[in-house]
C-alpha positions as CSV (number, residue, x, y, z in Angstrom):
1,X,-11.0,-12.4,-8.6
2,X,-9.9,-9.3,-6.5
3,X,-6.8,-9.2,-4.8
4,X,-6.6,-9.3,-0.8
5,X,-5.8,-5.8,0.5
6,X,-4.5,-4.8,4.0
7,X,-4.1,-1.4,5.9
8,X,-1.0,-1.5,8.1
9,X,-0.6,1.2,11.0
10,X,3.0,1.7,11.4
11,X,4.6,3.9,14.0
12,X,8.1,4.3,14.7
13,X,10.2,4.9,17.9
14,X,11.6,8.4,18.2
15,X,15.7,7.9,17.4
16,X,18.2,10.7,17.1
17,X,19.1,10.2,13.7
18,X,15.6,9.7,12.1
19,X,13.3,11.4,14.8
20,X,10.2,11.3,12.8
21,X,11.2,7.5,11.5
22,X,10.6,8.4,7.9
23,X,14.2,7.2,6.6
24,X,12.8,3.5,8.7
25,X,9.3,3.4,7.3
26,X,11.2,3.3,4.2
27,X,13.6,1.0,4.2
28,X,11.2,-1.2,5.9
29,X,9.0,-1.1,3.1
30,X,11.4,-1.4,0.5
31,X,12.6,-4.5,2.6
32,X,9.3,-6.1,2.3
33,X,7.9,-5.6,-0.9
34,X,11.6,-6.9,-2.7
35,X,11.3,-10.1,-0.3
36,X,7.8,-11.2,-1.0
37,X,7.1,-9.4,-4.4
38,X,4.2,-7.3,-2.8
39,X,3.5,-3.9,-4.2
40,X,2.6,-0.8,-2.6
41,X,-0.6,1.0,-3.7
42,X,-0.7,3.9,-1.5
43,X,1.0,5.1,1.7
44,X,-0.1,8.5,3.4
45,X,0.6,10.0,6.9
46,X,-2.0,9.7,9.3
47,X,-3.1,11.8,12.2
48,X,-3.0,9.6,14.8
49,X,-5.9,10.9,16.5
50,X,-8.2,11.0,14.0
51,X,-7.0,7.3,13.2
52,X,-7.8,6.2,16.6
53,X,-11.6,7.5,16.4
54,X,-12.1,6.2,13.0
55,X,-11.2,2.7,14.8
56,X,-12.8,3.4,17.8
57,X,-16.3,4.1,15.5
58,X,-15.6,0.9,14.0
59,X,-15.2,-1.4,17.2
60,X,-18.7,0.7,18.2
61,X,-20.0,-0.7,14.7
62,X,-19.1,-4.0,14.8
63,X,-20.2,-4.2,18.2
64,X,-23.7,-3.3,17.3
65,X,-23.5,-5.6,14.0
66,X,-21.8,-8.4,16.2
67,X,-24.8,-10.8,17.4
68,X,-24.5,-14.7,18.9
């Protein structure tokens, strides 16, 4: 049986102290994989512009695949 896998899209707020939020992405992660006994498998930075086509070509896909 294979294991349920999930992509998460994080972004943080700009702050003073962390302006690029990489000292918050990972607490937060640390946070949530100690509380629910999760493991991490790979986390990468993503250009968000890129990101947003590769969705926007999905939503395109599914729309064609989609049918009533």
């Amino acid at each position: 049986m294979t294991k349920p896998r999930f992509n998460l899209l994080i972004e943080a707020n700009h702050q003073a102290d962390d302006p690029d939020g990489t000292r918050r992405l990972r607490l937060v992660l640390k946070r949530l994989l100690r509380s629910f006994g999760l493991r991490c498998v790979t986390a990468v930075p993503v250009n968000v512009a890129s990101e947003l086509e590769q969705v926007a070509a999905r939503d395109r896909q599914n729309d064609r695949t989609v049918s009533f």
